[in-house]
C-alpha positions in Angstrom: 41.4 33.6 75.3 40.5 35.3 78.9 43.2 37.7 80.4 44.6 38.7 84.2 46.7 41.6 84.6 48.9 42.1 87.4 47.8 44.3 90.4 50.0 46.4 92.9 50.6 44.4 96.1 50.9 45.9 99.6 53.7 48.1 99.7 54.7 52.1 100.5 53.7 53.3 97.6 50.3 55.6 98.4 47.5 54.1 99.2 45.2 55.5 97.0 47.6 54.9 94.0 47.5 51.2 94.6 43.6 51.1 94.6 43.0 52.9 91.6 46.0 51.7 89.6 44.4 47.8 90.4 40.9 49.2 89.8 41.8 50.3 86.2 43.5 47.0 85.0 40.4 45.0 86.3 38.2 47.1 84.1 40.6 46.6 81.2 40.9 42.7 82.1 37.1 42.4 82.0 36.7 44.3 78.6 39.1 42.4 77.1 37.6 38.8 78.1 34.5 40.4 76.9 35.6 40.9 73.4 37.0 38.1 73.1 33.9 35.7 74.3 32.3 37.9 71.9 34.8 37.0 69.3 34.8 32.9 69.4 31.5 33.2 69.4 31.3 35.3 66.1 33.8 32.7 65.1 31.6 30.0 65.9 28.6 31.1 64.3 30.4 32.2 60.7 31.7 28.3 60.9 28.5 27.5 61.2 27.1 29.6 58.9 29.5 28.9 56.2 28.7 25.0 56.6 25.2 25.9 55.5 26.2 28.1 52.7 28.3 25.1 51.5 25.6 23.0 51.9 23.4 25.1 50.2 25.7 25.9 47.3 25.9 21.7 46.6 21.7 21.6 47.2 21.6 25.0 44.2 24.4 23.1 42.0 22.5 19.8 41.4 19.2 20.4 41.6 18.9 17.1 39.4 20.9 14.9 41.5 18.4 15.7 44.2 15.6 14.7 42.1 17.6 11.4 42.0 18.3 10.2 45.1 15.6 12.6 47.3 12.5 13.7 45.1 10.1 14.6 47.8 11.4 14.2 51.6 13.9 11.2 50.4 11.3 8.8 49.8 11.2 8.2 45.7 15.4 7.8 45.4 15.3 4.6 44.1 12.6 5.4 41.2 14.4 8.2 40.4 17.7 6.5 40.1 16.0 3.6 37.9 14.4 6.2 35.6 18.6 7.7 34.4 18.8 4.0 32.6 16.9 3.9 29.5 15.8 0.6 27.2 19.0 0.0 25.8 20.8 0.4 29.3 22.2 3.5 28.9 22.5 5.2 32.3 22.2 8.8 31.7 23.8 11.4 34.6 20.2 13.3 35.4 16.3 12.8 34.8 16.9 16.0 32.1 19.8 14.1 30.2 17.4 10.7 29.9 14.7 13.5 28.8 16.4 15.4 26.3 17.7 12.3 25.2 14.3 10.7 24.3 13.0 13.2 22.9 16.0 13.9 20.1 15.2 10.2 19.7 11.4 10.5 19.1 12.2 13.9 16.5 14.6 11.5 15.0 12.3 8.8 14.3 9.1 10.9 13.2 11.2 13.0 10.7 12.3 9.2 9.4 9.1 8.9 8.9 7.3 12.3 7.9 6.7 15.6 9.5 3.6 16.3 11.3 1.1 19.3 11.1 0.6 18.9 14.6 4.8 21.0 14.5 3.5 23.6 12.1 1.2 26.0 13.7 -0.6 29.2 12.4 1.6 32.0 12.7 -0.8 35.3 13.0 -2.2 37.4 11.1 -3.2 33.7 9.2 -6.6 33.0 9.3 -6.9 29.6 7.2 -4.7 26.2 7.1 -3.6 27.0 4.0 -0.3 28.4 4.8 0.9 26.1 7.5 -0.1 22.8 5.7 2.0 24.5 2.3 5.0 25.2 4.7 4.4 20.8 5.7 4.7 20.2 2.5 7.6 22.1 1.9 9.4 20.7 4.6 8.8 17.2 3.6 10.9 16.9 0.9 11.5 13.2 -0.2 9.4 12.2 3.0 5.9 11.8 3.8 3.7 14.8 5.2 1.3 14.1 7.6 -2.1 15.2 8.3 -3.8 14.2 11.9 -7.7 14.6 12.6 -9.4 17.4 12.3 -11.5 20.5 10.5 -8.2 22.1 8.4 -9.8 25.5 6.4 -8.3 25.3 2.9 -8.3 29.5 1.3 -5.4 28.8 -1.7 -4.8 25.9 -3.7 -2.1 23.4 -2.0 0.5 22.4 -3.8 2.4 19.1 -3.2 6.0 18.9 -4.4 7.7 16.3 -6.2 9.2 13.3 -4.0 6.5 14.7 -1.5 3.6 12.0 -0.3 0.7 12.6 2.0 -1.1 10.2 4.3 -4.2 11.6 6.2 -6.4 10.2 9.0 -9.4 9.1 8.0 -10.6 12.0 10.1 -8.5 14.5 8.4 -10.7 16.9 6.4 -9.6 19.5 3.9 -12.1 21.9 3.5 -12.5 25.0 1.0 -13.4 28.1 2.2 -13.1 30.3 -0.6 -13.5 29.8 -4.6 -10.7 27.6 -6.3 -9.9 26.0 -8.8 -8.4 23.0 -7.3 -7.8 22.5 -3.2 -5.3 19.9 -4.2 -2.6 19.5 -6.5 0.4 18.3 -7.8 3.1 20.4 -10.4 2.3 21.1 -13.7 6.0 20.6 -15.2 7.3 18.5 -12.2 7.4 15.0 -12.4 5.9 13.5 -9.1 7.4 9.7 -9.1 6.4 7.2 -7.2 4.7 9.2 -4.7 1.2 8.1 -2.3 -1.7 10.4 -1.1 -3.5 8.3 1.2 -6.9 8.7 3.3 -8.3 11.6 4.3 -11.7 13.7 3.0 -11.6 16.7 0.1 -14.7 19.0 0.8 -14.7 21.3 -2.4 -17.6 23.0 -0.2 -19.2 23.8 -3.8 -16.9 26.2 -4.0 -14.2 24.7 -5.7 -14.1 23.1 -9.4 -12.0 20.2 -8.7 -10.7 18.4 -5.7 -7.4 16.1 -6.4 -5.6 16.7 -9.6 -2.9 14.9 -10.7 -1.2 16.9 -13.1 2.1 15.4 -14.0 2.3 11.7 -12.3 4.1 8.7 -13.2 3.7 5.5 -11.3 1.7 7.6 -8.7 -0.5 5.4 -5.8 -3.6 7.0 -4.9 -5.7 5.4 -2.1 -9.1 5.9 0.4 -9.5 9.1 -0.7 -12.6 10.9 -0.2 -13.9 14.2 -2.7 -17.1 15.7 -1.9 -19.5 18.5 -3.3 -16.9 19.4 -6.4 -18.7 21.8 -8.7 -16.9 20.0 -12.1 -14.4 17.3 -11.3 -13.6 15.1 -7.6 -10.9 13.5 -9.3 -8.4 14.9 -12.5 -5.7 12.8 -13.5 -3.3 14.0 -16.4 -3.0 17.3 -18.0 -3.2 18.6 -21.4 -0.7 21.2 -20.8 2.4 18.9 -19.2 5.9 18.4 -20.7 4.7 14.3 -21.3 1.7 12.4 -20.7 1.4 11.0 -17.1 0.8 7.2 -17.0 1.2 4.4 -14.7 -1.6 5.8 -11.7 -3.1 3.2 -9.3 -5.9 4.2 -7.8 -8.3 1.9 -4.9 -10.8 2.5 -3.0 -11.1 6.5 -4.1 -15.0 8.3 -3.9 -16.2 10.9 -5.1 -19.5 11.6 -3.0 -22.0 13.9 -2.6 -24.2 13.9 0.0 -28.1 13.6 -0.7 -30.2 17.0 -1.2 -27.5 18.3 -3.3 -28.1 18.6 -6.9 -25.5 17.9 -9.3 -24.2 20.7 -10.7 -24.5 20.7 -14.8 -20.9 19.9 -16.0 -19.9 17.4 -13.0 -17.8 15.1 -14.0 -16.6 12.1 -10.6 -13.7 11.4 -12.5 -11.6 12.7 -16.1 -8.7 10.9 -17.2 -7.0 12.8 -20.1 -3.3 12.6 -21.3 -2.9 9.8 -18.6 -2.4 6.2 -19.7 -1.6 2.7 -18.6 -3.3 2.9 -15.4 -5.4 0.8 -12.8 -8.6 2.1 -10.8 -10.0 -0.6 -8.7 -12.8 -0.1 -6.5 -14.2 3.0 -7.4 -17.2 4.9 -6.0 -18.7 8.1 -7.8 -21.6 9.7 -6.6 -23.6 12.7 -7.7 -22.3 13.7 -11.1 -24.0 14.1 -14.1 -21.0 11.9 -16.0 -19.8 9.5 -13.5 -16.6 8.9 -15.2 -14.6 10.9 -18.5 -11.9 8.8 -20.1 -10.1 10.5 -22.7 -7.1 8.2 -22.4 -6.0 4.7 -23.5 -4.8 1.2 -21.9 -6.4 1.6 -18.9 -8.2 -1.3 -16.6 -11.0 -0.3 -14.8 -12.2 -2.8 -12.0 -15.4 -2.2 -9.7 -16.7 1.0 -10.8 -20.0 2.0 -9.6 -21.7 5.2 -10.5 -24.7 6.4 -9.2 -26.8 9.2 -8.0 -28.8 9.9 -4.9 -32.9 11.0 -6.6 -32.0 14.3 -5.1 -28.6 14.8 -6.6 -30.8 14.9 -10.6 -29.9 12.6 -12.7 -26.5 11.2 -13.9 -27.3 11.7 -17.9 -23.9 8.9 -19.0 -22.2 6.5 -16.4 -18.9 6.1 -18.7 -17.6 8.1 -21.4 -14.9 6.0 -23.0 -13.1 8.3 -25.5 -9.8 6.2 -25.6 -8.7 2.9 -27.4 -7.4 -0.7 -25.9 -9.1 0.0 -22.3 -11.5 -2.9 -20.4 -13.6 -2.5 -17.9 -14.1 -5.5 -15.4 -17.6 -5.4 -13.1 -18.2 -2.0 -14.0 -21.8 -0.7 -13.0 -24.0 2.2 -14.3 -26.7 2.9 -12.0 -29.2 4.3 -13.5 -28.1 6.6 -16.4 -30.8 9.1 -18.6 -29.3 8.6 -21.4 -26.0 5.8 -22.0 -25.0 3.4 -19.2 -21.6 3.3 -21.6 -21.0 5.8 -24.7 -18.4 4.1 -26.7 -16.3 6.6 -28.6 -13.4 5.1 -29.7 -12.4 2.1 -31.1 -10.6 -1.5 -29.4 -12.6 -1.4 -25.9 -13.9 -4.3 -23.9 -16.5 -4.7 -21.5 -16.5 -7.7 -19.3 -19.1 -8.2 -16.9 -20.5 -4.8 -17.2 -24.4 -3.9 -15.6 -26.3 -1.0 -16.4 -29.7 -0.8 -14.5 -32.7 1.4 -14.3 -34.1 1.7 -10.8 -37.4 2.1 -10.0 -37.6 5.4 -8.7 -38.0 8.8 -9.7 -34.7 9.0 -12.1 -35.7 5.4 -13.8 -37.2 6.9 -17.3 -39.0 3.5 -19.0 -37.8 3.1 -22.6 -35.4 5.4 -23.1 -31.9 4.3 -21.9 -29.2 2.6 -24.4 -26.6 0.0 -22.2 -24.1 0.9 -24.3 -24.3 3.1 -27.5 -21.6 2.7 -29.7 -20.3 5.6 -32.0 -18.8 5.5 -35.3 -15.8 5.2 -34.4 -16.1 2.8 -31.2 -15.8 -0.4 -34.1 -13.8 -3.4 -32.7 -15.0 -3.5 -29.4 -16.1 -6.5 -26.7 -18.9 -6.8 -24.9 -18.9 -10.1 -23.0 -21.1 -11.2 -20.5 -22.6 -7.9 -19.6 -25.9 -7.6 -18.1 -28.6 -5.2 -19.0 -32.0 -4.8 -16.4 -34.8 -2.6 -15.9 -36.3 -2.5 -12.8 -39.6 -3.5 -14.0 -41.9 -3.2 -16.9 -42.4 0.3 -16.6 -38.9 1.1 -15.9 -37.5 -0.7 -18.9 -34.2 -0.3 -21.1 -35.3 0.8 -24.5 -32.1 -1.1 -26.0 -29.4 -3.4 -24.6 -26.3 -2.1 -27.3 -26.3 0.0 -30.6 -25.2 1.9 -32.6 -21.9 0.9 -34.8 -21.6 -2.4 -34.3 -20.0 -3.7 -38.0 -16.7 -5.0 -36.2 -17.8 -5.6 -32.4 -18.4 -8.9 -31.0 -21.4 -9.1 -28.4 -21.3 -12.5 -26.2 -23.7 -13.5 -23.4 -25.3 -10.7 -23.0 -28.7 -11.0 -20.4 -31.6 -8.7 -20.5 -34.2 -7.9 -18.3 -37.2 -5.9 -18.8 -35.3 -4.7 -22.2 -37.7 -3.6 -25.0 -35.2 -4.2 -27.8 -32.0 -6.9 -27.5 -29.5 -7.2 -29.5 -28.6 -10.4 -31.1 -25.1 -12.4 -30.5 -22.8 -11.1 -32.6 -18.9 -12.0 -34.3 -17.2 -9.7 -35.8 -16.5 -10.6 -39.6 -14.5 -14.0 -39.7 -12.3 -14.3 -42.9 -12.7 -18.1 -43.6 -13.2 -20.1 -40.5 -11.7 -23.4 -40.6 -10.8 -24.8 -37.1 -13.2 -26.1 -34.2 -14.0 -23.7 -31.7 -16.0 -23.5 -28.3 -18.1 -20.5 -27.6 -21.2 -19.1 -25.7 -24.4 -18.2 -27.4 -26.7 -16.2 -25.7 -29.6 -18.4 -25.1 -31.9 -15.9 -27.1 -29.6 -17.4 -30.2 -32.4 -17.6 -32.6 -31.7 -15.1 -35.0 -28.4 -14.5 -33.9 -26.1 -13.1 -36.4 -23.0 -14.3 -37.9 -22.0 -11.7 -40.9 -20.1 -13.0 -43.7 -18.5 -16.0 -42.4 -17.0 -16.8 -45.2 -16.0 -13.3 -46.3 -18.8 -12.6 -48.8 -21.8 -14.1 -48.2 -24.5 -13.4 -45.1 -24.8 -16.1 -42.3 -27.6 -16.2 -39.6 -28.5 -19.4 -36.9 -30.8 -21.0 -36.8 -32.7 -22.9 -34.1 -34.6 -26.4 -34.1 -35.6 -28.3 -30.8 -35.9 -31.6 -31.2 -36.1 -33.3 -27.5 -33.6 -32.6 -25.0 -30.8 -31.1 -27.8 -31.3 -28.0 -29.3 -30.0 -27.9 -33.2 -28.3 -25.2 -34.7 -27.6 -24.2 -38.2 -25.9 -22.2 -40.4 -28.3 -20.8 -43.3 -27.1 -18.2 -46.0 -28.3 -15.0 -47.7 -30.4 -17.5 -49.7 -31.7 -19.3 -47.0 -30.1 -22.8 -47.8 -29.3 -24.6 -44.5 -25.7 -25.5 -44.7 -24.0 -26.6 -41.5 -26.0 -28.4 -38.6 -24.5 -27.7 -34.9 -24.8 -29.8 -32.3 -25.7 -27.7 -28.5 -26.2 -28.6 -24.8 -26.7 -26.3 -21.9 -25.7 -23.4 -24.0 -22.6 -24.3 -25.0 -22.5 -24.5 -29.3 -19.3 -26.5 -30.5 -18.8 -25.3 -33.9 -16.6 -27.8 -36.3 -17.5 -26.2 -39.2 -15.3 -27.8 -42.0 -15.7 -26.3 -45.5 -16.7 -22.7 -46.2 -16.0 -21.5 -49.1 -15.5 -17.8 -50.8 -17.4 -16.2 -53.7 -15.3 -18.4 -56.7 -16.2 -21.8 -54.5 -12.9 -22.7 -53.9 -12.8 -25.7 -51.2 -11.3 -24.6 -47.8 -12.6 -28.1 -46.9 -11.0 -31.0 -44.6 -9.9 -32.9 -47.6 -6.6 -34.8 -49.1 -7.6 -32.4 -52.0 -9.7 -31.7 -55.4 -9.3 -33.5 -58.3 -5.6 -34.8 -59.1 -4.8 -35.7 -62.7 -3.6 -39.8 -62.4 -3.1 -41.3 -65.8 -4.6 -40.0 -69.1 -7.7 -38.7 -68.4 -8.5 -40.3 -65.4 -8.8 -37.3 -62.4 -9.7 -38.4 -58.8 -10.1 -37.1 -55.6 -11.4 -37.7 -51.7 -13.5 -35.9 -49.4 -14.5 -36.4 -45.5 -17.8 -36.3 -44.6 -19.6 -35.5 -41.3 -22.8 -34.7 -39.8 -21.7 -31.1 -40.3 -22.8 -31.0 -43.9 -24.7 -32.6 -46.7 -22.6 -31.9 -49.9 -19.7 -30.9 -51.8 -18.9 -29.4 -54.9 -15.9 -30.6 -56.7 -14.2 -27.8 -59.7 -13.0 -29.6 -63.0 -9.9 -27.8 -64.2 -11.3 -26.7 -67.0 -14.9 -26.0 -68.4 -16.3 -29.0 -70.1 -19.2 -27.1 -72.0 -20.4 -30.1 -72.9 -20.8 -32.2 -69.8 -18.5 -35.2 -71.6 -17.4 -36.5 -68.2 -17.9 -39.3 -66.2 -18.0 -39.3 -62.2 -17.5 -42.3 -60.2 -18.3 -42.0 -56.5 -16.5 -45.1 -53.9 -17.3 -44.5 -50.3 -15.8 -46.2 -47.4 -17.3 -46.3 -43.8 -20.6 -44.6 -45.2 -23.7 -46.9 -46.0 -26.0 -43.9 -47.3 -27.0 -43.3 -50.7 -24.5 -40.9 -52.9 -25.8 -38.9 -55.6 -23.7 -36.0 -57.6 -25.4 -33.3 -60.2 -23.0 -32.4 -63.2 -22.5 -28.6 -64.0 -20.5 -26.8 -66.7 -17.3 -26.8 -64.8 -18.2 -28.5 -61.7 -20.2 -31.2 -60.2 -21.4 -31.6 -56.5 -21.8 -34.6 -54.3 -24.7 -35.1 -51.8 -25.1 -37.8 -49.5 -28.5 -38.3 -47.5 -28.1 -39.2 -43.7 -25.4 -38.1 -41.3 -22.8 -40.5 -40.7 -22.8 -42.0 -37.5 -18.8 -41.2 -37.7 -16.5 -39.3 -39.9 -16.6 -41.0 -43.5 -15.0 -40.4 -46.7 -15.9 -40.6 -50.6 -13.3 -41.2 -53.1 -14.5 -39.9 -56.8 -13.5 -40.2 -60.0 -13.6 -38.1 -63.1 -13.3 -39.8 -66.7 -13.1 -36.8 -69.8 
């Protein structure tokens, strides 16, 4: 506010007085009004000034809430609002609350799932992937660690936990860089339930002895799993030195490999199962081991096995070494062996479609591989359908089976370029009575059947006559005894009466002699085109021979005849029936 002072008017008072006295308070006047110009304007411009700082201050204390209504010049509000709602409609008050948000989320749902290598980084001085991928593990207790792709440099043995399972990307290698004795394993004394390792590749880098061992496993999956260049075994399952046996292991699609222009090293072994039972392997693919697979365990089921060697891997001297009881092996395949396609050692195992080939390469050695060599103990065993081929004549297999084969039955076996084959065999029937369907190999002359009726020596026999092919049943003494009908390979046997070493009947019959009246005896037999006789026993001896026979037949025009011994007399008729007949008999004393 602007000033005016009062002045001196025209009055007696000195002249000069008046002048100066006005000339000061104009001075004054004009400093004042000066001052206080200066002053609103001051005033003006800290109004001013402050509504910037206040502005300001609101721009500095939501930084976010710009970026939500006026990311860059005002012209991306609307996106930027949009983006606070997430999928479930939330609306969230910034862009860094919707962020953190999601992110909690995604943690939250990956940790659900399993815990990532990818969060578990080496910490320096470490110079291998040995101690992050154990601190993974560790972490993933009663979830699943994960392995992404890539080269990970293995310097200690790894160590999964119990409750602990492992998937891998097909990509994800784990490689040895120093020597081991396993890259990876799971606890000696801990029981690992129901746990997976999935995918991935094991490079022992011939620098460890085993890749994946399974030490103490029950009910344990095991899937696409890759072990290469082991120096004694790709795959271990079971340990000699655990609290119990591990059992229960299902393993598909697993490989041990390696690659061509390696040699095998001497004790290589693709896979050993010891003090592990009850399990499944389907699928299986071992390459480049002198034994392709070691089973020192029972009840397993082996389905698609194929071992093999590259020619520059050296030969694979046995494809399976069965040391346990009660397992079977379904399509299983030994490429190639030096010595045994199978070596059975124990007793109770079955083959079932099993091949065992010699190529025709550098490794194919003619006449000197056994299919499957049986050892003394290895009694009782199947071998059905299995298939036995050399590549050509000078790549042969010097002998389809052998060894102990008293109590092992051999069915449909085929050979190919096989020096010596084995005969169809049964094990030792103890009276065979009923009908029963079965498969003859076509090779079925000779074919043995030892002691069908517990003591005596049975071979077949084999008669063409036309389109049929005949079969019979001759003895030790080479009396034909039982004719059998065959088509297309198939031999129905109805074999009716066999008997034992005292001749007692186990014949289709309403029985021997039964004492009537007095000393009238009588009996009935049926015949068939099985059989051309039939010995009846007297009760007692009649030294003598002071007995009468009297033969009635019914449905049977042939001629009957009977021969009288001490204590017995047999019946013989002379063409087959055309259906099943019967003879009644009589004895007079």
């Amino acid at each position: 506010m602007t000033v005016r002072l009062a002045r001196w008017p025209n009055n007696l008072q000195d002249r000069n007085l008046r002048i100066g006295t006005n000339s000061n308070w104009m001075q004054l006047e004009n400093t004042y009004n000066t001052i206080q110009d200066a002053s609103d304007q001051a005033k003006e411009h800290s109004d001013y000034a402050k509504e910037k700082a206040e502005e300001a201050n609101e721009l500095s204390n939501s930084v976010q809430e710009q970026l939500n209504t006026i990311v860059v010049a005002g012209d991306s509000g609307p996106e930027a609002a949009q983006a606070r709602v997430d999928s479930d409609g939330n609306i969230h008050n910034t862009l860094n609350d919707r962020i953190n948000y999601e992110a909690k989320k995604i943690a939250k749902t990956v940790s659900s799932i399993g815990y990532s290598i990818d969060f578990y980084p080496r910490i320096p001085p470490e110079d291998s992937d040995s101690p992050r991928i154990q601190r993974l593990f560790n972490a993933a207790l009663g979830k699943t660690a994960i392995i992404s792709a890539g080269l990970y440099k293995i310097s200690t043995t790894l160590i999964l936990p119990a409750g602990v399972s492992l998937t891998m990307h097909p990509n994800a290698v784990l490689k040895a860089v120093s020597v081991l004795p396993t890259v990876l394993e799971t606890p000696l004394n801990d029981y690992h339930f129901n746990g997976v390792i999935s995918g991935g590749m094991i490079d022992c880098n011939d620098l460890a002895d085993t890749g994946l061992w399974l030490r103490y496993a029950k009910q344990f999956y095991l899937e696409k799993v890759i072990v290469e260049n082991s120096l004694k075994k790709s795959f271990k399952f079971g340990d000699l030195n655990s609290e119990k046996n591990s059992y229960g292991v299902y393993a598909n699609g697993i490989q041990s490999h390696r690659p061509s222009g390696k040699m095998a090293p001497i004790d290589s072994i693709g896979m050993h199962v010891e003090n592990c039972t009850d399990n499944k392997f389907f699928d299986v693919l071992m390459i480049g081991n002198k034994t392709g697979m070691l089973l020192k365990s029972s009840n397993n089921e082996i389905v698609s096995a194929h071992n093999w060697n590259y020619p520059s891997n050296g030969t694979m001297d046995i494809g399976f070494v069965v040391e346990g009881k009660g397992n079977t092996f379904t399509n299983c395949y030994a490429d190639t062996p030096n010595t045994y396609g199978f070596h059975i050692k124990d007793y109770n195992n079955t083959l079932i479609g099993c091949k065992v080939f010699v190529n025709n390469s550098d490794l194919g050695t003619d006449n000197k591989v056994i299919g499957i060599y049986v050892d003394e103990k290895g009694d009782y065993s199947s071998f059905i359908g299995c298939f036995f081929f050399g590549q050509d004549g000078t790549h042969r297999i010097a002998r389809d089976i052998d060894g102990n084969l008293k109590n092992c039955v051999i069915l449909g076996s085929q050979q190919s370029n096989v020096a010596v084959s084995t005969n169809t065999k049964f094990k030792d029937v103890q009276g065979l009575k009923t009908s029963d369907t079965i498969q003859i190999n076509k090779q079925g002359a000779g074919a043995e059947l030892i002691n069908l009726n517990m003591e005596r020596s049975w071979s077949l026999i084999q008669n063409k006559t036309g389109s049929e092919t005949e079969l019979a049943l001759r003895d030790n003494t080479g009396n034909k005894k039982f004719a059998i009908l065959a088509q297309d390979g198939t031999y129905a046997f109805e074999i009716e009466a066999l008997r034992d070493e005292v001749g007692k009947a186990n014949a289709k019959v309403d029985g021997d002699l039964v004492h009537t009246q007095g000393n009238r005896y009588s009996g009935r037999v049926m015949i068939n085109a099985f059989w051309d006789s039939y010995t009846v026993h007297l009760p007692t001896p009649q030294a003598d021979k002071s007995y009468d026979v009297l033969i009635t037949t019914a449905w049977y025009s042939g001629n009957v005849s009977y021969v009288k011994n001490t204590d017995s007399f047999t019946i013989y008729w002379e063409t087959k029936p055309d259906k099943d007949a019967s003879l009644a008999y009589m004895v007079v004393r």
